[in-house]
C-alpha positions, 0 to 999 in steps of 0.5 A: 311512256307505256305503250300498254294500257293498265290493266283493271282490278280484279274482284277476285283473290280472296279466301277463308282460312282453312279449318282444320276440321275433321278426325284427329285421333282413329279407332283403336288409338289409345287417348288421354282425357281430355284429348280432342277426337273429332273436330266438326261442323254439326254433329257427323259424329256423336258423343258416346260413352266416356266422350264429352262435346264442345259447344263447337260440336268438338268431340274428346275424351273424357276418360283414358282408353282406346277410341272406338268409332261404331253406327247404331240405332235406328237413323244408323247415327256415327258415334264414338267411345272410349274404351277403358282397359 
C-alpha cells in the first residue's frame, strides 16, 4: 500500500510550436528569386523594389541581387529591396 497520497493533476503543460518567424536572408546577401527574405506577423517590414509579399505577410525576392534593408518616409516604415547588379 502507498503510504503517500497521489498527487493531482496538473492544468499545466502545454505549449504552441514555435514559428520560425523572422529575418532569414541579411543586407547585402545576394538572393535567388523567389528566395524567402523575411518571415513575419503583419507587416514589420515592407515590400520594396523587386520584393513580392505572401498572403502571410512572407516577404521574398522577386528578382536575383543583393538584399538592402532601409527606413523611409515619413512614418519611417522598414522596407527591403533587391538590388540587381
Amino acid at each position: 500500500m502507498a503510504t503517500k497520497k497521489a498527487g493531482g493533476s496538473t492544468r499545466n503543460g502545454r505549449d504552441s510550436e514555435a514559428k520560425r518567424l523572422g529575418v532569414k536572408r541579411f543586407g547585402g546577401e545576394s538572393v535567388l528569386a523567389g528566395s524567402i527574405i523575411v518571415r513575419q506577423r503583419g507587416t514589420k517590414f515592407h515590400a520594396g523594389n523587386n520584393v513580392g509579399m505572401g498572403r502571410d505577410h512572407t516577404l521574398f525576392a522577386t528578382a536575383d541581387g543583393k538584399v538592402k534593408f532601409e527606413v523611409k518616409g515619413e512614418k519611417s516604415r522598414k522596407y527591403v529591396s533587391i538590388v540587381t547588379e
